[in-house]
C-alpha positions in Angstrom: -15.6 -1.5 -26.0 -14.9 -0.4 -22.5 -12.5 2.5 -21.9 -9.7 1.8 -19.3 -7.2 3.8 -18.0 -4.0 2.3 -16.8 -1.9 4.0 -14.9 1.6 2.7 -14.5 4.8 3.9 -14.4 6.8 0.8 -15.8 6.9 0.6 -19.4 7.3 -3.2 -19.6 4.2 -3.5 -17.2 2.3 -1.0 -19.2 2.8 -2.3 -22.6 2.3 -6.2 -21.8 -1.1 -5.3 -19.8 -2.5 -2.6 -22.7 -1.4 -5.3 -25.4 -3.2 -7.9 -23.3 -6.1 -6.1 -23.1 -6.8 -4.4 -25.7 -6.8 -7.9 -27.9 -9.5 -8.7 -25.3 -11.6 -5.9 -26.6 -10.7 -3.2 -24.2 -9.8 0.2 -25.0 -6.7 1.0 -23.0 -5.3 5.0 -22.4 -2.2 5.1 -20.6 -0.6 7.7 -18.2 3.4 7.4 -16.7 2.2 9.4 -13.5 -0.4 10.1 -10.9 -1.1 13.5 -11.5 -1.7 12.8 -15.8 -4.1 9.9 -14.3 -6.1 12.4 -12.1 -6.0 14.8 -15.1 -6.9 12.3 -17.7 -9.8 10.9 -15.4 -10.9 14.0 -15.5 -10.9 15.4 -19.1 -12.5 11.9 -19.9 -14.1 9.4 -17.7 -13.4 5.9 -18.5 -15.0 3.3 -17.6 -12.4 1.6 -15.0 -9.0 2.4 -13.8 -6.3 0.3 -13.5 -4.0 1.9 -10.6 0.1 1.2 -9.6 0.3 1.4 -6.1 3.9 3.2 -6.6 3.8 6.3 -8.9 6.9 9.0 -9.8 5.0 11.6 -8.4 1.6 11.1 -6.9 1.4 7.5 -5.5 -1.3 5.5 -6.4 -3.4 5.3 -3.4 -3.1 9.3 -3.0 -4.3 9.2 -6.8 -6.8 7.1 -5.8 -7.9 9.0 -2.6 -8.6 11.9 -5.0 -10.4 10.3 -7.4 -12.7 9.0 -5.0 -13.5 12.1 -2.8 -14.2 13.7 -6.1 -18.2 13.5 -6.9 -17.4 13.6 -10.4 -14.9 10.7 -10.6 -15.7 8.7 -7.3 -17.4 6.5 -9.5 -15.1 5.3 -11.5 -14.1 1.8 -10.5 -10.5 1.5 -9.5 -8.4 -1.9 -9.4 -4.9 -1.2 -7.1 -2.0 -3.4 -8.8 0.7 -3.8 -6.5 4.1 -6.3 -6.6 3.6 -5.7 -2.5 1.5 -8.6 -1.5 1.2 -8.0 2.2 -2.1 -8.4 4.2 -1.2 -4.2 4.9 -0.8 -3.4 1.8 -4.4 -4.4 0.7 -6.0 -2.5 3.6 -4.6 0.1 2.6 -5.6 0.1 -1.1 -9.5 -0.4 0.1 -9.0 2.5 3.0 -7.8 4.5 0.0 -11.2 4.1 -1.8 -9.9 1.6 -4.0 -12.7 -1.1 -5.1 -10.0 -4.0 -5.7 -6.5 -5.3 -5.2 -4.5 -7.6 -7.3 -1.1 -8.4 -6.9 2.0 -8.5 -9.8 2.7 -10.2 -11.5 -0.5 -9.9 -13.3 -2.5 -13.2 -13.3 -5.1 -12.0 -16.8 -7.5 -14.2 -16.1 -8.2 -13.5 -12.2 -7.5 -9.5 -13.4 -10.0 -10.2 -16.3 -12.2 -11.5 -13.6 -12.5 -8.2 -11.3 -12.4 -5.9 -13.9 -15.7 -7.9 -15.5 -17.4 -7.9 -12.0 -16.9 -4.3 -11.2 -17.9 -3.1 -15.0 -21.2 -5.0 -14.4 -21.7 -3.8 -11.4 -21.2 -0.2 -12.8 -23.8 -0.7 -15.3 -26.3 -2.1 -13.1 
């Protein structure tokens, strides 16, 4: 059961998406900020993140920034999810470090879809 963290500051986007997938087999941790994402990335490596581009406290792409220049966690595959679908917006996830972009509302099959293709090309 692959471990994914989701971090995401909206409760109604966070409980539709870790319902989703968790009956898809995934085990889904949550955290409401940036800086509980670094810290749970930290105290326990999963095995993708799922990353809000807009966070209370430590946006996403700074969040991701970290987590990437970090040789413990750079790793970790990270999907951006964003409700800003502009060409600029998607640079900026992959100059971030970020190793995909989808937009929201969530589409869970084309989400599905990258977070498959990343996880086997982790474990390759």
């Amino acid at each position: 059961m692959p471990d994914i963290l989701l971090v995401e500051d909206n409760e109604m986007n966070r409980d539709m998406l870790a319902r989703r997938l968790g009956r898809r087999g995934f085990s889904v941790r949550i955290a409401e900020d940036g800086g509980t994402g670094i810290r749970m990335v930290e105290e326990a490596i999963p095995d993708l993140v799922l990353m809000d581009m807009t966070l209370p406290d430590i946006d996403g792409l700074e969040v991701t920034r970290k987590l990437k220049a970090d040789a413990r966690t750079r790793a970790v595959p990270i999907i951006v999810l964003t409700a800003r679908a502009m060409a600029e917006d998607r640079e900026h996830a992959f100059a971030a470090g970020a190793d995909d972009y989808d937009v929201k509302p969530v589409d869970i099959d084309r989400l599905l879809g990258k977070m498959r293709a990343l996880l086997e090309r982790k474990a390759s």
